[in-house]
MMTF fields as JSON, N, C-alpha, C and O atoms, coordinates in Angstrom:
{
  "mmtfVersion": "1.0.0",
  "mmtfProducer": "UNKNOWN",
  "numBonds": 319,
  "numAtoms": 320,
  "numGroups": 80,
  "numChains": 1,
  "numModels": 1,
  "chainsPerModel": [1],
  "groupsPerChain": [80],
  "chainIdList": ["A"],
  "bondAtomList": [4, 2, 8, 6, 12, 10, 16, 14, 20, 18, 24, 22, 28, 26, 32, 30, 36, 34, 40, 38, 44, 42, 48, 46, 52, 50, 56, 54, 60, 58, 64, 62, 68, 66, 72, 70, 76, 74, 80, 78, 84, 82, 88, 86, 92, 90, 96, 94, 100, 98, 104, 102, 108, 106, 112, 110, 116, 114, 120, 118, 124, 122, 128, 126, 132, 130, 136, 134, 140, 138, 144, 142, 148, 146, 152, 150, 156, 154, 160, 158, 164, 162, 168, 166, 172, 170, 176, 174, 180, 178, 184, 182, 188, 186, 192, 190, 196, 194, 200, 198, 204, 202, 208, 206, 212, 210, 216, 214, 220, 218, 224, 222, 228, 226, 232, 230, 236, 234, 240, 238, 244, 242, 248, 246, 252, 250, 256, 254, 260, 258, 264, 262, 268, 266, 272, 270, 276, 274, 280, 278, 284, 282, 288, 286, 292, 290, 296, 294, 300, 298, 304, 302, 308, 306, 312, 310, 316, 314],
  "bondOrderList": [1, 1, 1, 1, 1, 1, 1, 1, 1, 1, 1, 1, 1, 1, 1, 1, 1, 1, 1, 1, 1, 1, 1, 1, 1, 1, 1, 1, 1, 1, 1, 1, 1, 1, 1, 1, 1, 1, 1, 1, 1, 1, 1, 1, 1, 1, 1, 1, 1, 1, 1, 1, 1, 1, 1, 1, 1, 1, 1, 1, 1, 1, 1, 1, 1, 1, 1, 1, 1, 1, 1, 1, 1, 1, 1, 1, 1, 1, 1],
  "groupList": [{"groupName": "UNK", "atomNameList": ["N", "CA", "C", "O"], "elementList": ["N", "C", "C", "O"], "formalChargeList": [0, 0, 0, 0], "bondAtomList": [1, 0, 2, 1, 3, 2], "bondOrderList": [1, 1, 2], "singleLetterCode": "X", "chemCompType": "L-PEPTIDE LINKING"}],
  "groupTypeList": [0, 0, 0, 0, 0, 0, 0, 0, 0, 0, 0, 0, 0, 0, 0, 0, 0, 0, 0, 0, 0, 0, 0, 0, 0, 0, 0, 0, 0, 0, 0, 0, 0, 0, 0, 0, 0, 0, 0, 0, 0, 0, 0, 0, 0, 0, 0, 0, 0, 0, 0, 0, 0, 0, 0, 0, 0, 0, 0, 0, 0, 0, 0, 0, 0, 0, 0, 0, 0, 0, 0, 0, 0, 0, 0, 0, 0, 0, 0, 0],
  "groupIdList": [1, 2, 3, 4, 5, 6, 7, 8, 9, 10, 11, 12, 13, 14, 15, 16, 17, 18, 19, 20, 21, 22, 23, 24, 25, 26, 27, 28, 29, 30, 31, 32, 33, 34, 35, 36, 37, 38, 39, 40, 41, 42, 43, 44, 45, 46, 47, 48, 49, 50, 51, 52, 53, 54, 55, 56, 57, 58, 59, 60, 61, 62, 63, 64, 65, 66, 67, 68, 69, 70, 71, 72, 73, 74, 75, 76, 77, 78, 79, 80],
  "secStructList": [7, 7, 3, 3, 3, 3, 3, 7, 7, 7, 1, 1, 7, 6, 6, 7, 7, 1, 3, 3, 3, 3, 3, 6, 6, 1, 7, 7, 7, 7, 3, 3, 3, 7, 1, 6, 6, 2, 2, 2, 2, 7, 1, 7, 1, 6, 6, 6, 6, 2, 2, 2, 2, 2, 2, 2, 2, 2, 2, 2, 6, 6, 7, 7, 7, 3, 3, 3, 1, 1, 2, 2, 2, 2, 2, 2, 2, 2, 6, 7],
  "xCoordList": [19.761, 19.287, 18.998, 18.525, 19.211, 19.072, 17.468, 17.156, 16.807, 15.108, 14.408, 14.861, 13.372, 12.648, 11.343, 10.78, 10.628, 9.378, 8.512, 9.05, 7.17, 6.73, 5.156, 4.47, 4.885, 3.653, 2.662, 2.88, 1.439, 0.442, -0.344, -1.232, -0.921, -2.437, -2.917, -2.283, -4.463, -5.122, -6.631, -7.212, -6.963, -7.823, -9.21, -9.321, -10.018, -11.43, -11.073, -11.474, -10.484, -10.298, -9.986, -8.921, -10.823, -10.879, -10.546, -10.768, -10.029, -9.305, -7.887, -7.32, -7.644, -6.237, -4.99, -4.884, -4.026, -2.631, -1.797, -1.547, -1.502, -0.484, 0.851, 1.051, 1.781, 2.837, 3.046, 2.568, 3.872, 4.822, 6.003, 6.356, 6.799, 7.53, 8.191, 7.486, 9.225, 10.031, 11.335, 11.866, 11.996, 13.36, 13.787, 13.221, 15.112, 15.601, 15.549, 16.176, 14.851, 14.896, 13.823, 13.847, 12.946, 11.888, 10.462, 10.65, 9.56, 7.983, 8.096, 8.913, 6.814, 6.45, 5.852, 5.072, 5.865, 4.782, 3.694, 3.995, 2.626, 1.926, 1.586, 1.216, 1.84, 1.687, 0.581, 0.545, -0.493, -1.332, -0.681, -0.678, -0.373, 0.132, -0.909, -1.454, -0.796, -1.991, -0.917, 0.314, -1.667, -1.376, -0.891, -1.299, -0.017, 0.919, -0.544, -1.364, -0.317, -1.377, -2.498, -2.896, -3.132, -3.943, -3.923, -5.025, -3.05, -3.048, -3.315, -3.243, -3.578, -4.004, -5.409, -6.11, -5.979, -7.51, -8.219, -9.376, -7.511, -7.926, -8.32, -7.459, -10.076, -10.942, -11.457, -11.677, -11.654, -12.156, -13.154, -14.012, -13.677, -14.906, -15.321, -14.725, -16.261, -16.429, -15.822, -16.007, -14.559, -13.821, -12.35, -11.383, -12.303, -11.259, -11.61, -10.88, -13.236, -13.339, -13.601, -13.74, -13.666, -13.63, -12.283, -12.104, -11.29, -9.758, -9.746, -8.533, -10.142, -10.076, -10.532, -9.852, -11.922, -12.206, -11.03, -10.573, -10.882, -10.106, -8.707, -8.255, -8.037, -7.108, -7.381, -6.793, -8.1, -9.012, -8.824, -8.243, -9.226, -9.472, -7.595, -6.918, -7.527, -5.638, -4.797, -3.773, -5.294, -4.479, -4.876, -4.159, -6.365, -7.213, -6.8, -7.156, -5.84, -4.941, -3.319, -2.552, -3.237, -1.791, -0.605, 0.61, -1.781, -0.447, -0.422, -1.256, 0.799, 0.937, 0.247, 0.25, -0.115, -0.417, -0.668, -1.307, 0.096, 0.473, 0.098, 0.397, -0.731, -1.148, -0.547, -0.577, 0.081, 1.7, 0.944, 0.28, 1.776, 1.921, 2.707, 2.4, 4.295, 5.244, 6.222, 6.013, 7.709, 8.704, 9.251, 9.873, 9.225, 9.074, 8.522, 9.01, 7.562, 6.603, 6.315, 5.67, 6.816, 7.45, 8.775, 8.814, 9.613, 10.975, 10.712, 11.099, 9.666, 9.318, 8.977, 9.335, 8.148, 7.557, 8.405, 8.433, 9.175, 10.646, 11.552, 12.199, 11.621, 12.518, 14.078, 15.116, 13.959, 15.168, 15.177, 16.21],
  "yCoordList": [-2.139, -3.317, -4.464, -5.484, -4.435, -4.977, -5.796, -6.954, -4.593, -5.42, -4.8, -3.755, -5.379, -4.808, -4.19, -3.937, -3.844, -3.02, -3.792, -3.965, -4.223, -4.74, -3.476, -3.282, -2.969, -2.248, -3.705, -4.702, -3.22, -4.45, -4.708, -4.95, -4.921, -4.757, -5.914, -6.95, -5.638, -6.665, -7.327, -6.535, -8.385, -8.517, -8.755, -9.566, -7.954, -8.592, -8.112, -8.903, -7.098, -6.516, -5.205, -4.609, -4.954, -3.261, -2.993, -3.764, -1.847, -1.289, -2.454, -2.583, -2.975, -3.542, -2.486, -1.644, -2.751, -2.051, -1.949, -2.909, -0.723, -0.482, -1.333, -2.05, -1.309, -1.545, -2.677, -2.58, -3.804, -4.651, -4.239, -3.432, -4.355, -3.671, -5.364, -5.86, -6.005, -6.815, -6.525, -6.057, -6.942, -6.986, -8.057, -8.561, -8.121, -9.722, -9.803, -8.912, -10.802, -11.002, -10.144, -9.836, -10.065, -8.81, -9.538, -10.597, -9.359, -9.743, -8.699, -7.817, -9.287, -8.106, -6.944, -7.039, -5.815, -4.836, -4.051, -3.06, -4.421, -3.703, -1.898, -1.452, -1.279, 0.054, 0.615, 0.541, 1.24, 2.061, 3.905, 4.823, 4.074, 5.264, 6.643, 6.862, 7.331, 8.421, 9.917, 9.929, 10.866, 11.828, 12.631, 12.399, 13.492, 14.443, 15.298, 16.075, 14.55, 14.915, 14.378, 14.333, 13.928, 12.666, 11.64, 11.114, 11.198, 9.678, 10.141, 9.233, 11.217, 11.796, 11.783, 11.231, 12.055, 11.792, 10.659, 10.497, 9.803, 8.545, 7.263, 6.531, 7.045, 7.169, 8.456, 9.037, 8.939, 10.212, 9.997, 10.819, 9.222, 9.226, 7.548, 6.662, 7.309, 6.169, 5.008, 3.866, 5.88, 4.416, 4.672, 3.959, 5.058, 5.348, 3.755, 2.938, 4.096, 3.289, 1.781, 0.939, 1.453, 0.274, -0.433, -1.335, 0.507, 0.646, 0.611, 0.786, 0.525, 0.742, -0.905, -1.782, -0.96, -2.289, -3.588, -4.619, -3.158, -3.925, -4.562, -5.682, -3.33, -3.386, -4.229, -5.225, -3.802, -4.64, -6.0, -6.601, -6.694, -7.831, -8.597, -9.578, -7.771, -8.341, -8.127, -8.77, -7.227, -7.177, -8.544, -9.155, -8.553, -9.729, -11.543, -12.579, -11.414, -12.152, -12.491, -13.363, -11.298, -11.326, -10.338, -10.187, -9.686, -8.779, -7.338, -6.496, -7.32, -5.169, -4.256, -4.357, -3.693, -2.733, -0.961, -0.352, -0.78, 0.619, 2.241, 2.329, 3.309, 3.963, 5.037, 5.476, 5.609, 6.962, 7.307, 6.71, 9.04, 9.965, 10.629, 11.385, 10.486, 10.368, 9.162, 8.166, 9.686, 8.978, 8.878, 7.848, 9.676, 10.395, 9.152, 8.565, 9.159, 8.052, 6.667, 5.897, 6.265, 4.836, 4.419, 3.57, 5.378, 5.922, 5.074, 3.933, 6.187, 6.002, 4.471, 3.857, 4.075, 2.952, 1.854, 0.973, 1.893, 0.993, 1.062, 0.069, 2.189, 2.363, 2.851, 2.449, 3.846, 4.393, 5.993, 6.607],
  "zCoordList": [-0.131, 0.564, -0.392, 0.11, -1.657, -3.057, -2.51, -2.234, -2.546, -2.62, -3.875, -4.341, -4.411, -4.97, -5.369, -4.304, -6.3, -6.174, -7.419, -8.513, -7.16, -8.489, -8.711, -7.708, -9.645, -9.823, -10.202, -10.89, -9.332, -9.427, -10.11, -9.292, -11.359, -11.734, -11.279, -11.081, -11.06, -10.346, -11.387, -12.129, -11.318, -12.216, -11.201, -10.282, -11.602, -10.831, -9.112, -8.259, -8.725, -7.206, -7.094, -6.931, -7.181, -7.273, -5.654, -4.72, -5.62, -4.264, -3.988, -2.903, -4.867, -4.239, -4.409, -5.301, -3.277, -3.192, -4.722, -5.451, -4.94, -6.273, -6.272, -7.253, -5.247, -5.383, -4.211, -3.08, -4.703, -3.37, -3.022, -3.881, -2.233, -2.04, -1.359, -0.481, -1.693, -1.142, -1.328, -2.335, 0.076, 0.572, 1.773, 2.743, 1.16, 1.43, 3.003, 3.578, 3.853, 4.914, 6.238, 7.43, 5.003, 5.584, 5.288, 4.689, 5.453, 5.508, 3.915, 3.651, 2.986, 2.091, 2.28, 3.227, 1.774, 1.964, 1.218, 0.552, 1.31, -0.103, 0.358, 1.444, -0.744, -0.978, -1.476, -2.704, -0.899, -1.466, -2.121, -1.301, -3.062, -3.243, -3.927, -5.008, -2.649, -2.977, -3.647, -3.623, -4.106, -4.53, -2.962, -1.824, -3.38, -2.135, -1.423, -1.913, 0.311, 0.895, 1.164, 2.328, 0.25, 0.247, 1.157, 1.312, 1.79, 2.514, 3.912, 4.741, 4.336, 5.94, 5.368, 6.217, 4.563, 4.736, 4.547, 4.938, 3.913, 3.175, 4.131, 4.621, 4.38, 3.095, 2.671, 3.734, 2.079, 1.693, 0.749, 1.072, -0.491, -0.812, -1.042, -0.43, -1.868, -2.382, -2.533, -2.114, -3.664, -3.954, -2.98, -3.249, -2.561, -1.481, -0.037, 0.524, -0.012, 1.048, 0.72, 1.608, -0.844, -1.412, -0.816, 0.002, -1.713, -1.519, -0.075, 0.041, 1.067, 2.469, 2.817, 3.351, 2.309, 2.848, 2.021, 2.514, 0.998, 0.346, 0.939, 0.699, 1.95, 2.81, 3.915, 4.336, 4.186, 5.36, 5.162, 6.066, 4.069, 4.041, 3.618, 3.923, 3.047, 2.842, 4.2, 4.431, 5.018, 6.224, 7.589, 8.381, 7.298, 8.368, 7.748, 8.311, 6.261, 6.227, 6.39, 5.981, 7.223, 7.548, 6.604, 6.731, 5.468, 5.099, 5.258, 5.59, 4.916, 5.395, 4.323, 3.097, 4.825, 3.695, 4.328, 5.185, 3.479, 4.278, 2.815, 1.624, 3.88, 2.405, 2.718, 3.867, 1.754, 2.124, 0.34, -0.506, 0.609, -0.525, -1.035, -1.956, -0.424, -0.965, -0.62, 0.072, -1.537, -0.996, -0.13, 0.13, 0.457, 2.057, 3.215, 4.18, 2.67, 3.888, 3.4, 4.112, 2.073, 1.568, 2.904, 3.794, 2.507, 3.66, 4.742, 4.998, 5.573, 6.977, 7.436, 8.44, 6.326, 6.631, 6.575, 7.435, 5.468, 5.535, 6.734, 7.067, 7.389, 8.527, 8.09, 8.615, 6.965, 6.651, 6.666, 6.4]
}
């Protein structure tokens, strides 16, 4: 689909999304990427729910953000 993937560091925003995920003719998507299994419980402790509200507030501006634990459910969420 020649899109691409940028890894994020963030300065001063703790709980922000790891990865963007853009492709041509598509909205962006930010990626929370948890360990295999992980993303069915999540929030699960502390900083999980930082990382939760953090979503919160990037989504109540209009962007995606979607939290998967494999490539598998990157996949899904893309629609492939």
């Amino acid at each position: 689909m020649g899109g691409e993937v940028r890894k994020v560091q963030w300065i001063g925003r703790n709980g922000a999304p790891d990865r963007l995920v853009m492709l041509p003719a598509r909205p962006q998507i930010w990626f929370e990427l948890k360990a295999p299994g992980k993303a069915a419980t999540f929030p699960a402790n502390a900083h999980e729910r930082v990382q939760h509200r953090e979503h919160e507030r990037m989504r109540a501006m209009g962007q995606r953000v979607e939290v998967v634990d494999s490539y598998a459910g990157v996949d899904k969420v893309l629609g492939w």
